[in-house]
N, C-alpha and C positions, 0 to 999 in steps of 0.2 A: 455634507458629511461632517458629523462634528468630531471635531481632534483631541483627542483626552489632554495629550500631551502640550497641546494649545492653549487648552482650559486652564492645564495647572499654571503655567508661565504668567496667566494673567490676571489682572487683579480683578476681574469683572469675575470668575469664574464661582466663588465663594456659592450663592445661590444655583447655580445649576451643577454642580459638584452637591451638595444636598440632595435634591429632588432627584437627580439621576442617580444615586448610591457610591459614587465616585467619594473615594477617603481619603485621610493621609497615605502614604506606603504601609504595606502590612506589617512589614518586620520594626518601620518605625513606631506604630501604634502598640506594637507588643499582640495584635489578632494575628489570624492564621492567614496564611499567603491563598491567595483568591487564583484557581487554577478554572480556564473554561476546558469542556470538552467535548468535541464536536464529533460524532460518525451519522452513519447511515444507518441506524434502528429500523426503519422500515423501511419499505419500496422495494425494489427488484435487486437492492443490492444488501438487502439485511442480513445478510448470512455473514458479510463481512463482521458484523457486530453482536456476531452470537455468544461472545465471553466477554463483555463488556463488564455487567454486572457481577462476575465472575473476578475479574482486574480490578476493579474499582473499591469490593468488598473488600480485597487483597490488601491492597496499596493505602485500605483507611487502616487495618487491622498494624501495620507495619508501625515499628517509633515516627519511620522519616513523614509515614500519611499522615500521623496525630497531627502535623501542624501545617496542614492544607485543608482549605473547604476547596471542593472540586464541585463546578457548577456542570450541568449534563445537559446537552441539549443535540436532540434529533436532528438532522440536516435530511431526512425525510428521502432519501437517493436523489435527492432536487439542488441543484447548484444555484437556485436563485434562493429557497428555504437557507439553504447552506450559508449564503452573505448573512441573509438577514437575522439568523441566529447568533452569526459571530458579532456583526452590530451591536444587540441585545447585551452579551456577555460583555461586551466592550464599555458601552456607552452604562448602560441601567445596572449592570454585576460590579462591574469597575473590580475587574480580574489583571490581574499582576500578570500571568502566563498562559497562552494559549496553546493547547493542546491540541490537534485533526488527525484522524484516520480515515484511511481507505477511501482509496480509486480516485483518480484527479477532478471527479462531479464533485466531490467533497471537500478536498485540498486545493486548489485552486484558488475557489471564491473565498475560502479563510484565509488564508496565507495575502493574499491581492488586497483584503478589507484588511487586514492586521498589518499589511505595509501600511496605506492610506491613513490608519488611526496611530500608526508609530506605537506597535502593540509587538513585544513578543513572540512568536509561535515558530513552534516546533510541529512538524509534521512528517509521517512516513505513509507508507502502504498504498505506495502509486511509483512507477518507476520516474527517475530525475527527469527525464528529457521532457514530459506532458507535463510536468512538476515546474520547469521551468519554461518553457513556452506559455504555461498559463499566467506568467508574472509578467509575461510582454518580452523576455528574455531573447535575445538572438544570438545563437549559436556562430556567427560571422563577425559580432562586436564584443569583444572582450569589451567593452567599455560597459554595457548591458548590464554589466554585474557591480557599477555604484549605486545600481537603484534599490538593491537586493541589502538591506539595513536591519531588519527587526524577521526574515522570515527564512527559515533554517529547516532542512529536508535530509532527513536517513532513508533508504533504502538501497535499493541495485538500479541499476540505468539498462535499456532496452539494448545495448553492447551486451551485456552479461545473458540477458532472458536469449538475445541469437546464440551466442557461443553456447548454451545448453542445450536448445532445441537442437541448435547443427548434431553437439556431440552426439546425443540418445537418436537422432536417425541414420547418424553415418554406422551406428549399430545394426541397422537392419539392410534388406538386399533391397534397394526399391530404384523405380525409374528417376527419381528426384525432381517428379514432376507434383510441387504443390496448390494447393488452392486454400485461398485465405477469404474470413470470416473477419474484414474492420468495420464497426460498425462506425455513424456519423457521430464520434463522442469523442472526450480528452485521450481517450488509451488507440482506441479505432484511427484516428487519424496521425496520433504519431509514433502506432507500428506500420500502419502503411504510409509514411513518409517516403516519399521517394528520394530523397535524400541524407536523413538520419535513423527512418526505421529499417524495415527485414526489406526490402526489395534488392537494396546496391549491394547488401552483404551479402544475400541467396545467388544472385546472379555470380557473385566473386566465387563462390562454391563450387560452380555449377549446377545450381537446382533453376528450376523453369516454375517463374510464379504466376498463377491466374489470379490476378484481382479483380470481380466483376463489380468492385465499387461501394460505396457506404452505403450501408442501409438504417433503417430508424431504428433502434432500440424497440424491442417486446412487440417487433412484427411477428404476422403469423403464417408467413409463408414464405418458404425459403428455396421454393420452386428452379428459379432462375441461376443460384448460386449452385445448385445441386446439378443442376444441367449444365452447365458450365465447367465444374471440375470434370462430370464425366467424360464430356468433350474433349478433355486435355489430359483425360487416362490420369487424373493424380491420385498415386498412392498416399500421399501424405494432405493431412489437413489442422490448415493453425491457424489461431486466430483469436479474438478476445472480447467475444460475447460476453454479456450477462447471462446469470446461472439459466434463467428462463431462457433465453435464446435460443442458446444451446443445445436446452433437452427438444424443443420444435424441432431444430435443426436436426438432431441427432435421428430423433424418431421419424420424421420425412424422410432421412437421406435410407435409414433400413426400409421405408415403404418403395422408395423407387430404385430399391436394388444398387444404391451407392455404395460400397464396403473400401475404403484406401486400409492401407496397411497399420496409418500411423495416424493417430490424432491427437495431436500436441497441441494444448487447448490454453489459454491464461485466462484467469478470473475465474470461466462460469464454473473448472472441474476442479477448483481449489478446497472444495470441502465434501465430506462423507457422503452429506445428505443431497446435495444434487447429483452423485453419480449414482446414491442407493435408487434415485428416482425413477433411473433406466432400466432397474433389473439388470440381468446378465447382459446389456447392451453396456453396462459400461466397465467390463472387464479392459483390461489394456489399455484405456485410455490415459493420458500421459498428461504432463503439467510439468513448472517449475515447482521448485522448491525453497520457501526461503524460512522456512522454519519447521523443526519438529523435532521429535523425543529425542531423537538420533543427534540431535546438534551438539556438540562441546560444549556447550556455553552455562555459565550460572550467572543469576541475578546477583548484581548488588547491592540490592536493597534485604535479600532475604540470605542469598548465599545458595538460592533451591537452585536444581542442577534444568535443565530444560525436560529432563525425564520425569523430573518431580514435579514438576509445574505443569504438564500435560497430564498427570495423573491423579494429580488434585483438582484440577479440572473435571475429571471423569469420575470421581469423588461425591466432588459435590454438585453435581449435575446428571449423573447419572449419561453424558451424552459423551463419542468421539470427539478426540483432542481435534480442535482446526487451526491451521496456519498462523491466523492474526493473532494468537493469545500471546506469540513470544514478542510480538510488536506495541499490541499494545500494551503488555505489561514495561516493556522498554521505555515506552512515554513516557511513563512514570516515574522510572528510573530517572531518567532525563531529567523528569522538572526535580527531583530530590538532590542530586548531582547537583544542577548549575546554584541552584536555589539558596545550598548549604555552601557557594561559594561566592558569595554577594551579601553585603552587609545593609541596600535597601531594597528587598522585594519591586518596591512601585517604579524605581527607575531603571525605564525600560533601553534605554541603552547601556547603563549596567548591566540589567542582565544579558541585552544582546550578545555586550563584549562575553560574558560569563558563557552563552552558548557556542560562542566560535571557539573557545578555549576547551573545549571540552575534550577532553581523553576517556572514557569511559568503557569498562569491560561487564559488557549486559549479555542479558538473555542471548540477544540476536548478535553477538560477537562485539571488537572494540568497533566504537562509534565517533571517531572522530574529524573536527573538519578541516582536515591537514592538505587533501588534494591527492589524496593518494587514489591513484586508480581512474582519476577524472582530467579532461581537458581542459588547456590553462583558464578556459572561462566559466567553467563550472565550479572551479576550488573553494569559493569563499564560502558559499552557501550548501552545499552538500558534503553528505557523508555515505561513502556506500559499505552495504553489507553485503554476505559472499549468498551464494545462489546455486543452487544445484539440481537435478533433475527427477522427477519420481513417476511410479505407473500404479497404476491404481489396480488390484486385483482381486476377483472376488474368490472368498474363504469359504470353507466347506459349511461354516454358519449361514452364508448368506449373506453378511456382512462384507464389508470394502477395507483395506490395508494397502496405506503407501509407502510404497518400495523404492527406497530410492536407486535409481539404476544409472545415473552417472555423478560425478565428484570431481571430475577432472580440474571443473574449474574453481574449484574449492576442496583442494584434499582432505584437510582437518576433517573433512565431513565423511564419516564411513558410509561406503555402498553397502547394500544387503541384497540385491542384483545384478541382472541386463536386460537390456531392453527386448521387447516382446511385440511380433508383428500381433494386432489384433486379428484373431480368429473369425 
């Protein structure tokens, strides 16, 4: 693996700094600051990235965009595509800041390749705990966290996504008997951790969890898990499919007369167009919430309120506001923020330090990496944001609207509900 930061220290490098596009610093050259940016455009997880080009027109249209080239590259729902593109942007782009979104297939292998290349990056839209276990991180070694140098993570951690799911079902009358949907992935395995994710917390409840075990991703028979929760009478069902998964699962479980009260879903029922999928099967279905019109928040790069920014969306697209637009628009924010507080672009523990420093009031609330909210070995590297709970119901259009129906664990955030056994 070749080390940029390696290359420039030494005198040999002059030639393969050429040939691979590696420059002086950008701010010292007087060119615009070399930003990569990595999601999932296609594959089963692309709906994560359906306002990319939406943010990105955004964020060049702004003063702070005018002086960023922002390089774009697919990570294709593929965590090995995922490396190998950050590589590229790294090694052949010879980018100042790295930028990842969405779900730990994606974050992970940039953030892990941007340690190894002593590279910059900022990432969100994966809860911290899969975020950090995919750096080699151990939750028992506070020491863990001297390795964690160049690679910096905003969201909510899987403590927040339990305490919403508990809140929105202790809303309904049910047996508190659940059945869980982990698939064998970065999110799958550390919700059903049996030590950090939903098991030790459910049990503290008293809810009774069925785990009948990982399955692969964009299986087509969900047979065995469907016979299983009925076995164990569960009203409730969580879990963190991909969007496809889900709708299989969803439409099997009405074929073999499955019906629970409550289905508190993460990832697959995060956007419009995978619950329009089901038809009136997906009235009541429920999810976290980490962003939308409703939120507090304004950009500071635009000054637009989070109402305006989902409506300018639907604007110029013509499509329903989804989730990720307040995230990744915050990316952006991010790289303009640290960037306008650093006098050379190319020196990457400059801006390291310039990311830990950060205080920042975005889109998606303040963002900074103070420790607030996390455990002592988490502090350096994360920032979390607040999280709340929403149900998805269908309008006399036809159409889907989410409601959010708890706030407890983030008041700022106004409800427009409560929670609703699915019919």
């Amino acid at each position: 693996m070749i080390n940029r930061r390696t290359l420039l220290k030494t005198g040999t490098a002059a030639g393969l700094l050429s040939t691979s596009g590696l420059a002086a610093p950008a701010l010292a050259r007087g060119a615009k600051i070399k930003l990569g940016y990595i999601s999932p455009q296609s594959g089963p997880l692309a709906a994560f990235s359906e306002a990319d080009r939406f943010i990105l027109d955004g964020f060049a249209a702004t003063d702070a965009g005018r002086n960023f080239e922002v390089i774009v590259k697919d990570s294709q729902s593929n965590p090995n595509r995922a490396a190998d593109v950050a590589r590229e942007l790294i090694v052949d782009d010879g980018i100042d800041l790295m930028l990842v979104a969405s779900t730990p297939e994606t974050t992970n292998p940039v953030a892990t390749t941007c340690e190894a290349e002593e590279i910059p990056c900022i990432s969100t839209v994966a809860p911290w705990q899969p975020w950090f276990a995919g750096q080699q991180g151990n939750s028992g070694d506070p020491g863990s966290w001297e390795r964690f140098h160049y690679a910096y993570h905003f969201f909510w951690g899987l403590e927040d996504i339990i305490a919403v799911f508990n809140a929105m079902w202790s809303q309904l009358d049910t047996n508190k008997s659940v059945g869980a949907l982990y698939p064998n992935d970065g999110d799958g395995n550390a919700w059903g951790d049996p030590v950090l994710g939903f098991p030790p917390v459910l049990e503290q409840s008293g809810y009774r969890l069925t785990d009948p075990g990982r399955y692969q991703n964009l299986t087509d028979d969900f047979s065995a898990q469907i016979n299983a929760f009925k076995q164990a009478e569960a009203e409730i069902v969580t879990g963190v499919p991909v969007p496809p998964d889900f709708t299989t699962f969803w439409t099997q479980a009405k074929q073999q007369g499955f019906a629970p009260k409550a289905a508190t879903i993460g990832k697959a029922v995060l956007f419009p167009q995978a619950v329009e999928t089901l038809g009136d099967a997906g009235h009541n279905l429920s999810s976290e919430v980490w962003w939308s019109p409703n939120h507090p928040f304004s950009s500071s790069l635009t000054g637009q309120s989070a109402a305006g920014l989902a409506h300018g969306f639907t604007v110029a697209t013509g499509r329903q506001w989804t989730q990720p637009i307040g995230f990744a628009h915050a990316l952006f924010e991010m790289a303009a923020d640290v960037m306008a507080r650093v006098d050379d672009a190319g020196d990457a523990d400059t801006v390291s330090e310039a990311i830990a420093a950060t205080e920042l009031a975005s889109i998606v609330g303040r963002i900074a990496f103070d420790g607030t909210g996390l455990p002592l070995f988490a502090q350096a590297n994360v920032a979390k944001t607040p999280l709340v709970g929403g149900q998805w119901r269908l309008t006399e259009s036809g159409s889907y609207d989410l409601v959010i129906v708890d706030s407890s664990t983030a008041p700022e955030v106004p409800a427009g509900g409560v929670m609703e056994p699915i019919s």
